[in-house]
C-alpha positions as CSV (number, residue, x, y, z in Angstrom):
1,X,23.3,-7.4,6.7
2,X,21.0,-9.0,4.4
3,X,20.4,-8.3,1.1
4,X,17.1,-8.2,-0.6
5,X,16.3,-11.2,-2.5
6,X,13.8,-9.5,-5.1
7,X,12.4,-5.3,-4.7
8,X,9.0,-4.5,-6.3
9,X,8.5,-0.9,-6.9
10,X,5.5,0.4,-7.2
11,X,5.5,3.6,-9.2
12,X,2.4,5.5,-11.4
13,X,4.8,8.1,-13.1
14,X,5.9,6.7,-15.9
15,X,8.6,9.0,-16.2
16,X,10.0,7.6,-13.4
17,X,9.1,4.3,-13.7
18,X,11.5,4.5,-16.7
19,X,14.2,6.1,-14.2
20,X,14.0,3.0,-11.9
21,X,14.6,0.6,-14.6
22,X,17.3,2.1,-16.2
23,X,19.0,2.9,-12.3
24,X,18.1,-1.2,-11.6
25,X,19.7,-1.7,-15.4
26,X,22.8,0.3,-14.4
27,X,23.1,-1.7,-11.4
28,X,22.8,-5.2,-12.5
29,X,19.6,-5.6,-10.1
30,X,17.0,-6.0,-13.3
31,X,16.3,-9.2,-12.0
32,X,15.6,-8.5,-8.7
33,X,14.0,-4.9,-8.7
34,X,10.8,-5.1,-10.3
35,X,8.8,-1.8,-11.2
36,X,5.1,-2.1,-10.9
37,X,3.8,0.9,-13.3
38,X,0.8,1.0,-10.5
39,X,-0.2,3.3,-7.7
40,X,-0.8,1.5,-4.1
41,X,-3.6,2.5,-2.4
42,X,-6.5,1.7,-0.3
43,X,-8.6,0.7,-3.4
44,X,-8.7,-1.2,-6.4
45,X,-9.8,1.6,-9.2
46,X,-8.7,3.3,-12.5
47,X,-7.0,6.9,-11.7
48,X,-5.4,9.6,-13.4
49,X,-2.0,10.9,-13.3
50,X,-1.2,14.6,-13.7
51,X,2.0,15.1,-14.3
52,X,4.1,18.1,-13.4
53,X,7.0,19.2,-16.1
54,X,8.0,22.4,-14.3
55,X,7.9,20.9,-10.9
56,X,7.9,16.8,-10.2
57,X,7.0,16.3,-6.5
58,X,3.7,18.7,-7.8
59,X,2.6,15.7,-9.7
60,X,-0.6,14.1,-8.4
61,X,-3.1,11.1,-8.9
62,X,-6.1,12.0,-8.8
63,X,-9.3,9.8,-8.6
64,X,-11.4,11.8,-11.6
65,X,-12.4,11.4,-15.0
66,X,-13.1,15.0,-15.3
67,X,-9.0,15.1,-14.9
68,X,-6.6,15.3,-17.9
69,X,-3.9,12.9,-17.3
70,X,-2.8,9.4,-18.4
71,X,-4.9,6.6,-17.1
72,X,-3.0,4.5,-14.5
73,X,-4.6,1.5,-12.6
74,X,-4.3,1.9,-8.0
75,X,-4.8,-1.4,-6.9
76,X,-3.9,-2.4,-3.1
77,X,-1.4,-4.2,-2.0
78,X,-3.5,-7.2,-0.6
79,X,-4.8,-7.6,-3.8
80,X,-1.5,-7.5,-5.6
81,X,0.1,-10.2,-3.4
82,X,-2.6,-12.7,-3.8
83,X,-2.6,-12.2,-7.7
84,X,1.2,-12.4,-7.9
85,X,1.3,-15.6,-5.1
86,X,3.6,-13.6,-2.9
87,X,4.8,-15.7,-0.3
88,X,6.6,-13.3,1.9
89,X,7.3,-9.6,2.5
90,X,9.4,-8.1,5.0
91,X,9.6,-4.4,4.6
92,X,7.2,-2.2,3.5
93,X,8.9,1.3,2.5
94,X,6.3,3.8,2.1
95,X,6.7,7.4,0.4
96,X,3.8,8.2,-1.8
97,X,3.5,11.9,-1.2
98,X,0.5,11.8,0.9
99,X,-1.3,8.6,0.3
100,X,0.7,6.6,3.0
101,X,-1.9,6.1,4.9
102,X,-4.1,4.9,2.3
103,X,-1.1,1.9,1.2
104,X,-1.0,1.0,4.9
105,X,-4.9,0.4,4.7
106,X,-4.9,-1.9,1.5
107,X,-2.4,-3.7,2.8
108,X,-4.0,-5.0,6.1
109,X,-3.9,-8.6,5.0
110,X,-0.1,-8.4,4.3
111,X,0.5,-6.3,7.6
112,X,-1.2,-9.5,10.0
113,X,-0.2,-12.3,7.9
114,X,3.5,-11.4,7.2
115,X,4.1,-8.4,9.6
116,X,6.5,-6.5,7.5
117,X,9.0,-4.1,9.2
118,X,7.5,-0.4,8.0
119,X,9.0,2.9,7.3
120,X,6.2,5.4,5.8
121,X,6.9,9.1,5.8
122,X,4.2,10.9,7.7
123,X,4.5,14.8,7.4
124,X,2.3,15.5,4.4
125,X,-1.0,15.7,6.5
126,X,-0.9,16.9,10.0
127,X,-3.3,13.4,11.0
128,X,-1.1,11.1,9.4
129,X,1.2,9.8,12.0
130,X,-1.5,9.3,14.5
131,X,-3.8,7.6,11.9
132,X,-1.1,5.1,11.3
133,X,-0.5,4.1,14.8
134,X,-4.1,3.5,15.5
135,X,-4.0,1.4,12.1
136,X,-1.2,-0.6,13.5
137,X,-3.1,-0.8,16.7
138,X,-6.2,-1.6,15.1
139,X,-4.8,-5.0,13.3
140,X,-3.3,-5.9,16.6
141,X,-0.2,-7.8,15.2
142,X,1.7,-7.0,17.8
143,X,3.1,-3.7,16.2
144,X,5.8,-1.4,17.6
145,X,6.3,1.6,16.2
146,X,8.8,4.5,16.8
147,X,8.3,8.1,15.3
148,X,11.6,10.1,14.0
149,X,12.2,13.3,12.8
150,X,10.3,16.6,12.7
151,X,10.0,18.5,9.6
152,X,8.4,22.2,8.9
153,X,5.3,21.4,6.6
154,X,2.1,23.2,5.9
155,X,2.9,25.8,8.4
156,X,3.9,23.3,11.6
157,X,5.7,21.4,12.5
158,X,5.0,17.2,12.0
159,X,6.7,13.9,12.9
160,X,8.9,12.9,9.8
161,X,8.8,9.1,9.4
162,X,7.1,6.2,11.1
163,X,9.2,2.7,11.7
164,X,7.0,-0.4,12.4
165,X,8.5,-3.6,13.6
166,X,6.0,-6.5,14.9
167,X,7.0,-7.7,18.2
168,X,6.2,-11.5,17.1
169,X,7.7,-11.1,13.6
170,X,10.5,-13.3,12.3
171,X,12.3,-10.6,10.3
172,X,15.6,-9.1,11.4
């Protein structure tokens, strides 16, 4: 099995942003794990994060000034390799508590040029997992995907987590 040679993280809360460093500082991987205080998404833009005290996973970004909240940049993946002169990715983990779908979108470029191997959770909207196979589809980079897992969420059940491979990809 092969280890990862570097791990960016991308992660708006800076609570937890200060969690991951201190978990990659306790594990001698401050080198290699690099936490991007950013949120991923579909668009470059300034957003707001509302964070949750009492409950965590209730925090939110939210795309409003009329929002109180600390200030965080969203900038898309694309654009964040071609600033950074990324040379290669080969996995893509996605769980961003319902804006999956949009990471997957502004990272298009990365997806045909690189053709990651993907694992994005799906269940928080009921569209999700469809919407990122015809994504997938869409770039036609030779994408395969396989859905696993069911979960109970908002009231139905809904396919748990999508894994991508490109058929032509030279990733293990």
């Amino acid at each position: 099995r092969r280890r990862a040679e570097r791990v960016w993280c991308f992660e708006p809360a800076p609570l937890m942003a200060r969690a991951l460093r201190q978990t990659a500082h306790r594990n001698d991987l401050s080198e290699r794990m690099i936490i991007v205080e950013a949120d991923a998404g579909a668009v470059n833009a300034v957003c707001r994060f509302v964070e949750n005290a009492l409950d965590p996973l209730a925090s939110r970004i939210e795309n409003t000034t009329n929002v109180t909240g600390e200030e965080v940049a969203a900038i898309t993946l694309d654009e964040w390799a071609d600033s950074n002169d990324i040379a290669r990715v080969d996995y893509l983990k996605i769980d961003a508590e319902g804006s999956d779908v949009d990471i997957l979108e502004g990272a298009r470029a990365i997806l045909r040029r690189f053709r990651p191997r993907i694992a994005a959770t799906t269940y928080n909207e009921a569209d999700h997992c469809e919407r990122m196979i015809g994504l997938l589809r869409e770039l036609d980079a030779g994408y395969r995907t396989v859905v696993r897992g069911v979960v109970t969420f908002g009231g139905g059940a809904r396919p748990e987590m999508l894994h991508g491979t490109a058929a032509s990809s030279s990733n293990p």
